[in-house]
C-alpha positions in Angstrom: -3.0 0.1 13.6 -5.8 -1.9 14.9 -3.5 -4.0 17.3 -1.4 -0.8 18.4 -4.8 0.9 18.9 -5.9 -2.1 21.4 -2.7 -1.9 23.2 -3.7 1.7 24.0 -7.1 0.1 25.4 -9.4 0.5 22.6 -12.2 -2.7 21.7 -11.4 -3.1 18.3 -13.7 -5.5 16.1 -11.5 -5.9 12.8 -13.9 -6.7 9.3 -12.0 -7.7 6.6 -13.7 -7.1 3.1 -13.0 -8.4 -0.4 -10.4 -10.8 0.3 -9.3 -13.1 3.8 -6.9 -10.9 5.9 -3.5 -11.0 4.5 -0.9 -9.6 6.8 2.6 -10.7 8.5 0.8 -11.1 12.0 -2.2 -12.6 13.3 -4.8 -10.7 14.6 -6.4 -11.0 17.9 -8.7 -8.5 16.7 -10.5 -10.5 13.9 -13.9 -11.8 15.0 -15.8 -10.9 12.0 -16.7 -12.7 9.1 -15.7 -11.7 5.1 -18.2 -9.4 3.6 -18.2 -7.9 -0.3 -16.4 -11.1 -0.7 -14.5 -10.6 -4.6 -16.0 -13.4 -6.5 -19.8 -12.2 -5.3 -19.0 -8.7 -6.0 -17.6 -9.7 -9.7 -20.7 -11.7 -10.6 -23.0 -9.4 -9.6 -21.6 -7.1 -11.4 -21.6 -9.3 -14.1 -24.6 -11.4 -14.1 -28.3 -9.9 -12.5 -28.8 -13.8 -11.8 -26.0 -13.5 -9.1 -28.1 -10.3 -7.6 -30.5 -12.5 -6.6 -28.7 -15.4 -5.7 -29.6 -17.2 -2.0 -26.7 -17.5 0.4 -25.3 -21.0 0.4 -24.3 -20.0 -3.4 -23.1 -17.0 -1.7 -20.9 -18.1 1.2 -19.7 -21.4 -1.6 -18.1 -18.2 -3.7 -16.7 -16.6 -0.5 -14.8 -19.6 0.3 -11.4 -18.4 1.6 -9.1 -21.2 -0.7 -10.8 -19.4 -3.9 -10.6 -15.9 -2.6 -6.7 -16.5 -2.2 -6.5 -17.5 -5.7 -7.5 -14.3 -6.9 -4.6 -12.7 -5.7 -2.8 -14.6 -7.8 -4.7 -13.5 -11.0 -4.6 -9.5 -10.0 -4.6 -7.7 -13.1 -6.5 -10.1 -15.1 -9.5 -8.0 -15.0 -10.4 -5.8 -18.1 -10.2 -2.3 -17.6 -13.9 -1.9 -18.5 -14.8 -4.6 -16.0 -12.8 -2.1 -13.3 -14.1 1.2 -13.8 -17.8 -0.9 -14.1 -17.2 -2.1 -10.4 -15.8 0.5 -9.2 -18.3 2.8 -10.6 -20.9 0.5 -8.8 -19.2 0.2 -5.8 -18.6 3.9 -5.3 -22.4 4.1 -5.4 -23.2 1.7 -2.3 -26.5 0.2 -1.8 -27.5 2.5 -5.0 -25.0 -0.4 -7.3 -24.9 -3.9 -8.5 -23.7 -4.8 -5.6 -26.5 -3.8 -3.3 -26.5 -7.4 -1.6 -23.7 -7.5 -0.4 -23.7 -4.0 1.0 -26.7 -4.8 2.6 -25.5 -8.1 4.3 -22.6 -5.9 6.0 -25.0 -3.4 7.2 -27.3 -6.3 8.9 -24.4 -7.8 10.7 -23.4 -4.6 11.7 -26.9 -4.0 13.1 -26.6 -7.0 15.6 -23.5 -5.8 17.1 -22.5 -3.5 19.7 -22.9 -0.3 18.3 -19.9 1.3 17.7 -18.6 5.1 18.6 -16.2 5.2 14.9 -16.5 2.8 11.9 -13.1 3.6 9.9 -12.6 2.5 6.3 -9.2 1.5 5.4 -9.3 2.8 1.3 -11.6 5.9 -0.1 -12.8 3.3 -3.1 -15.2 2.0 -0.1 -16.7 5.3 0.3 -19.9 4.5 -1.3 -20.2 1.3 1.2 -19.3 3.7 3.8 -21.9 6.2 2.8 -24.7 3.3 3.2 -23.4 2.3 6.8 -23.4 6.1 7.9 -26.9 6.1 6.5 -28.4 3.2 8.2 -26.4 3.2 11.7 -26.2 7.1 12.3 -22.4 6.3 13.3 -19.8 8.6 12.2 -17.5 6.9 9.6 -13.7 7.7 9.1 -12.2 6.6 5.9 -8.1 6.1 5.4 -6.6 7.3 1.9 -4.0 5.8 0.4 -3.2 5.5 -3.3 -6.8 5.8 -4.5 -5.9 9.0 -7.4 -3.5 6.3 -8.6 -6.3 3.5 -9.6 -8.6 5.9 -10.6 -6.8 8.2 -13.1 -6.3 4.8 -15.0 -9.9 4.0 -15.3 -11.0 4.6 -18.9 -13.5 7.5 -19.3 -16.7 7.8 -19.2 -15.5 5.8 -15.4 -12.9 7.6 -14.5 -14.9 11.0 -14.3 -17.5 9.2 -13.0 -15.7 7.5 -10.0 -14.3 10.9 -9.0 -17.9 12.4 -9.0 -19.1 9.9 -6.6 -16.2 10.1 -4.6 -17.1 13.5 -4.0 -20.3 13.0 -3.4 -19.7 10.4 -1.2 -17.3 12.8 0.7 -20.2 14.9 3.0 -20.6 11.3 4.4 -17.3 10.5 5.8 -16.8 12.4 9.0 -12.9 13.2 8.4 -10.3 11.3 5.9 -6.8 10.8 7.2 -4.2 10.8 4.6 -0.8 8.3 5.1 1.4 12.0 4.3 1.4 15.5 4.4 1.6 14.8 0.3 -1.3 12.7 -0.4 -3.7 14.7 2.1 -2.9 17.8 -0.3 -3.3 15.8 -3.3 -6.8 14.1 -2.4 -7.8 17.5 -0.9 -8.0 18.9 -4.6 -9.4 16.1 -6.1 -12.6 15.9 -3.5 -12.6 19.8 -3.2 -12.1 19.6 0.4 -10.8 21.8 3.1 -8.0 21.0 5.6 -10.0 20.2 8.2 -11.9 17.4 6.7 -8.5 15.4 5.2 -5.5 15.8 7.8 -2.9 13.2 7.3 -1.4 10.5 9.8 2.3 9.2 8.6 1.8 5.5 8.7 3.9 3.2 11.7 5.0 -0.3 11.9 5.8 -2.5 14.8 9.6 -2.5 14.5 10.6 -5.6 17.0 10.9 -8.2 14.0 13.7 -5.6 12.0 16.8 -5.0 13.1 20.4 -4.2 11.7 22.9 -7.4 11.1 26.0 -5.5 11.6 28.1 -8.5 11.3 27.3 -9.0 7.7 30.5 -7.1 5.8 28.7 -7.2 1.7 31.4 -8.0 -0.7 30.3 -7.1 -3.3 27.5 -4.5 -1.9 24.1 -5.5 -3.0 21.4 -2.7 -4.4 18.2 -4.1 -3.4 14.3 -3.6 -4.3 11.4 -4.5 -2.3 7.8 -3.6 -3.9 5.1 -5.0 -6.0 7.4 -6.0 -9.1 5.5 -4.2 -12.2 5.9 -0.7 -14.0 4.0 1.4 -11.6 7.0 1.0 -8.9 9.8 1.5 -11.0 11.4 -1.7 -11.0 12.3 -1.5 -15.1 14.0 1.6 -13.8 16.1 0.2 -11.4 16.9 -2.5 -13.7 18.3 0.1 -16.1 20.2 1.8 -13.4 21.9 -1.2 -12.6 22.8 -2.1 -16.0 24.3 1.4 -16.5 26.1 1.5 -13.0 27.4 -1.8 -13.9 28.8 -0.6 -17.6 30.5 2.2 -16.2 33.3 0.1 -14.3 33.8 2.3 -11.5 31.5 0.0 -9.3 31.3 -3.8 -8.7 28.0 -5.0 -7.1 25.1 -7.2 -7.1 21.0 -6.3 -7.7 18.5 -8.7 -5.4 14.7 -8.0 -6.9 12.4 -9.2 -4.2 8.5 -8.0 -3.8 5.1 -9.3 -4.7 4.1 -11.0 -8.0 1.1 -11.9 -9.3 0.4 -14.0 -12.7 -0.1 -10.8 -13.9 4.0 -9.7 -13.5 4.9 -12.8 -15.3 6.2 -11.2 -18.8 7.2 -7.6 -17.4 9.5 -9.6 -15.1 10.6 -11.7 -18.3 11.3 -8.4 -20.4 13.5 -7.3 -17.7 15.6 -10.5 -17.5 16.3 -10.9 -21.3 17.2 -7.1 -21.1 19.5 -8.2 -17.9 20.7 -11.0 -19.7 21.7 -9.3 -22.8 23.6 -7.0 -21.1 25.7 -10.3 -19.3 24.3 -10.0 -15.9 22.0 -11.7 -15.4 24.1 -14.1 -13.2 24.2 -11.3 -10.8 20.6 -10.6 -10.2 18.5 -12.3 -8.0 14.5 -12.5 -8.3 13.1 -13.6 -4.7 9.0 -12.7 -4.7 6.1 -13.4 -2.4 8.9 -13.3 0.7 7.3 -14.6 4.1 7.9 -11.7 7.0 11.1 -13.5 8.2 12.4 -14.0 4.6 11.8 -10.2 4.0 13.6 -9.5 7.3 17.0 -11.2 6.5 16.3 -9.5 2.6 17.0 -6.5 4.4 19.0 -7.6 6.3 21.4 -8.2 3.1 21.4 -4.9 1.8 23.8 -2.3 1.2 21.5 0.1 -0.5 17.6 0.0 -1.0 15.8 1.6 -3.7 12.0 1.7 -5.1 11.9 4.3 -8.0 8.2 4.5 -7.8 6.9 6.4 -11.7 3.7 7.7 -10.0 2.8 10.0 -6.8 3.3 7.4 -3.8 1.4 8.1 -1.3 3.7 7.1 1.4 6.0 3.7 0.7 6.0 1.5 4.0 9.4 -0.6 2.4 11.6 2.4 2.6 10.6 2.5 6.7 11.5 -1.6 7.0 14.7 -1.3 5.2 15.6 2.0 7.4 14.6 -0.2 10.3 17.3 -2.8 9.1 19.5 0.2 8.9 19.5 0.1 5.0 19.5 3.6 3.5 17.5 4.4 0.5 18.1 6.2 -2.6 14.3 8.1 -3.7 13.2 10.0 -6.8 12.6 13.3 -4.8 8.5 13.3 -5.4 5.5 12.3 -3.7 5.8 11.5 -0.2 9.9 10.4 -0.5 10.8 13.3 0.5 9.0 14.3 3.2 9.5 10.8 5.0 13.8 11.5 4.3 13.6 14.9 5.6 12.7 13.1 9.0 14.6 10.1 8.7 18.0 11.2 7.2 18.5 8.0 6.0 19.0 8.2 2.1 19.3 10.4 -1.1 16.9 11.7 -3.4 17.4 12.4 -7.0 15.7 14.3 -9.7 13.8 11.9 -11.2 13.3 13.5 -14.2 16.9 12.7 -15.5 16.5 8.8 -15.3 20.9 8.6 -15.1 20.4 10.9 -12.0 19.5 7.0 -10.0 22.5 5.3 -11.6 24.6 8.4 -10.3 23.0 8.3 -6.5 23.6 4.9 -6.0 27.3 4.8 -7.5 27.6 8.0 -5.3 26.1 5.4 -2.2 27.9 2.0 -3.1 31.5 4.3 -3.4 31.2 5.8 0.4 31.0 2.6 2.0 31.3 5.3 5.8 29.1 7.8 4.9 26.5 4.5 3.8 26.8 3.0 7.0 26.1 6.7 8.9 23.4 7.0 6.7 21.5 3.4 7.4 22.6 4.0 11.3 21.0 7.5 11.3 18.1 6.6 9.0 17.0 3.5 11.4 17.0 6.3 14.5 14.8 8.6 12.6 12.6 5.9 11.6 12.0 4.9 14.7 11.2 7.8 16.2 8.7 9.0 13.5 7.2 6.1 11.9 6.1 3.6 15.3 2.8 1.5 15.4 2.7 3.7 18.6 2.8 7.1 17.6 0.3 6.5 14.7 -2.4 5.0 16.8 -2.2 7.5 19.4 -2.1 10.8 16.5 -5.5 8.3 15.6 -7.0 7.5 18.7 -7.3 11.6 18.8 -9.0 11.9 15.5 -11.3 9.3 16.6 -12.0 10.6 20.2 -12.5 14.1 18.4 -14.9 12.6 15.8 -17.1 11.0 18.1 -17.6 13.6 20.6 -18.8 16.0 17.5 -21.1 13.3 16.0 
């Protein structure tokens, strides 16, 4: 977003928060430093020592090699350390994490002041709240996914978290949803009107993916490509497999592929002993942490793509890469799958209520090797045309234009 945004001539000053930027491209974009850096926030949520703390111990836990590793040990966290934090967080300069808050607003002081400061996640509405406050700029705030987090946040925090978010709302000058879906859902859960959430499907820069038509799959390959643990379905599509393979009417291989964390270790273990008793094992591939041009020829490799996601997605950016590589998809038809098929043409849904209504879809996909291929071919067009980098900076640029003129 930020780079299509430039390319339309926007100055864009890119602030990454939490963790080091982790995406497939540079960024010319990125001149600031790391604030609410994860290991600060943690301890001071933790410890009132760290509150307090002067900033060469600071900056020694914001170090980027030991930021990096905690993304290796997401999910390690209690859930009462969670709901604590993001309790605290959702309350700004008002939590335990005050500090740091406060170090982002006096860096943002000393800059340029800027029309729009956009948030890329509703949990930093509290943080966005305080910078409203103190630089009288209006903020914009992205949503995507937050309901998901939050509903699993064990009460008293979970009620509390979606009180604050509320709260926080009157401060946020408009959220923009990634689908028509997830605006609708967020819009109950703040108690907002259409005006203040509209939604913005999200776009990807599609030079890197591209179709490898001279690859002829024998035998066709059913492939996944998400975080690998429960939430995304991947136990599902496991069991699909297994099923599809029982039957007999279908020869074919599964390739797993996604990010894993420590965290995934003994799901991903359960589902290859259940693999393995079953006898396929041999025929299952597990390929995480792909680089962008591993992912690319993972597509590339495809004969179907699927991601049986349990809860409400609020978009699901794979399905548009492997439509982009001309793979069609096969979708539980809920959350935002739908709507992003409905422009796209490039799949089928199912009724994912039935969970042998995914082992019948794909056999349905892997048996009509022509109508696959029209689908992948029509799928990649439709992406394409709806889903560019292009199309979702400029429907932003507008929201931004319209939101500083009004402040």
């Amino acid at each position: 977003m930020v780079q299509a945004l430039g390319r339309l001539g926007h100055e864009m000053t890119l602030v990454p928060l939490y963790l080091p930027m982790v995406t497939d491209d540079e960024h010319e974009h990125t001149k600031a430093p790391l604030f609410l850096g994860g290991i600060n926030m943690y301890l001071q949520q933790k410890f009132s020592f760290f509150r307090w703390t002067p900033k060469w111990i600071d900056r020694f836990f914001d170090r980027e090699s030991l930021l990096m590793g905690l993304i290796e040990k997401a999910g390690m966290t209690r859930a009462r350390d969670l709901g604590e934090m993001t309790v605290s967080s959702l309350k700004g300069t008002h939590g335990e994490q005050r500090k740091e808050v406060q170090k982002l607003l006096t860096w943002l002081k000393k800059q340029p002041k800027p029309d729009v400061i956009s948030f890329s996640n509703g949990l930093l509405s509290g943080v966005a709240r305080s910078v409203h406050e103190e630089l009288k700029v209006p903020v914009v705030c992205t949503l995507q996914g937050e309901d998901s987090f939050i509903d699993t946040l064990p009460e008293p925090y979970r009620k509390q978290s979606w009180e604050l978010f509320r709260e926080n709302s009157s401060f946020i000058a408009r959220y923009i949803a990634v689908s028509d879906y997830y605006a609708e859902t967020m819009r109950k859960h703040l108690e907002l009107n259409d005006k203040k959430v509209v939604s913005v499907y999200n776009g990807i820069d599609f030079s890197p993916f591209h179709a490898d038509s001279s690859k002829r799959l024998d035998p066709p390959v059913i492939g996944y490509l998400a975080r690998m643990c429960m939430g995304k379905g991947l136990h599902t599509l496991v069991d699909a497999f297994i099923d599809l393979r029982q039957r007999g009417t279908v020869h074919c291989k599964l390739h797993l592929a996604g990010a894993k964390t420590v965290a995934d270790d003994e799901f991903i273990s359960q589902q290859k002993r259940k693999l393995d008793a079953a006898g396929l094992l041999d025929d299952v591939e597990f390929s995480p942490n792909l680089s962008t041009d591993k992912k690319v020829e993972f597509l590339q490799s495809l004969s179907v793509f699927s991601v049986p996601a349990l809860y409400g997605e609020s978009f699901g950016l794979y399905l548009i890469e492997a439509l982009a590589c001309e793979v069609p998809v096969v979708q539980p038809n809920h959350a935002a799958f739908p709507e992003i098929l409905e422009r796209t043409g490039g799949g089928l849904l199912y009724d994912h209520e039935d969970p042998t209504n995914l082992a019948d879809s794909l056999e349905v996909m892997l048996s009509l090797e022509e109508r696959r291929r029209k689908l992948g071919f029509e799928g990649g067009q439709g992406a394409r045309k709806y889903f560019t980098a292009g199309r979702m900076a400029a429907e932003i640029s507008e929201i931004f234009e319209t939101v500083a003129k009004t402040a």
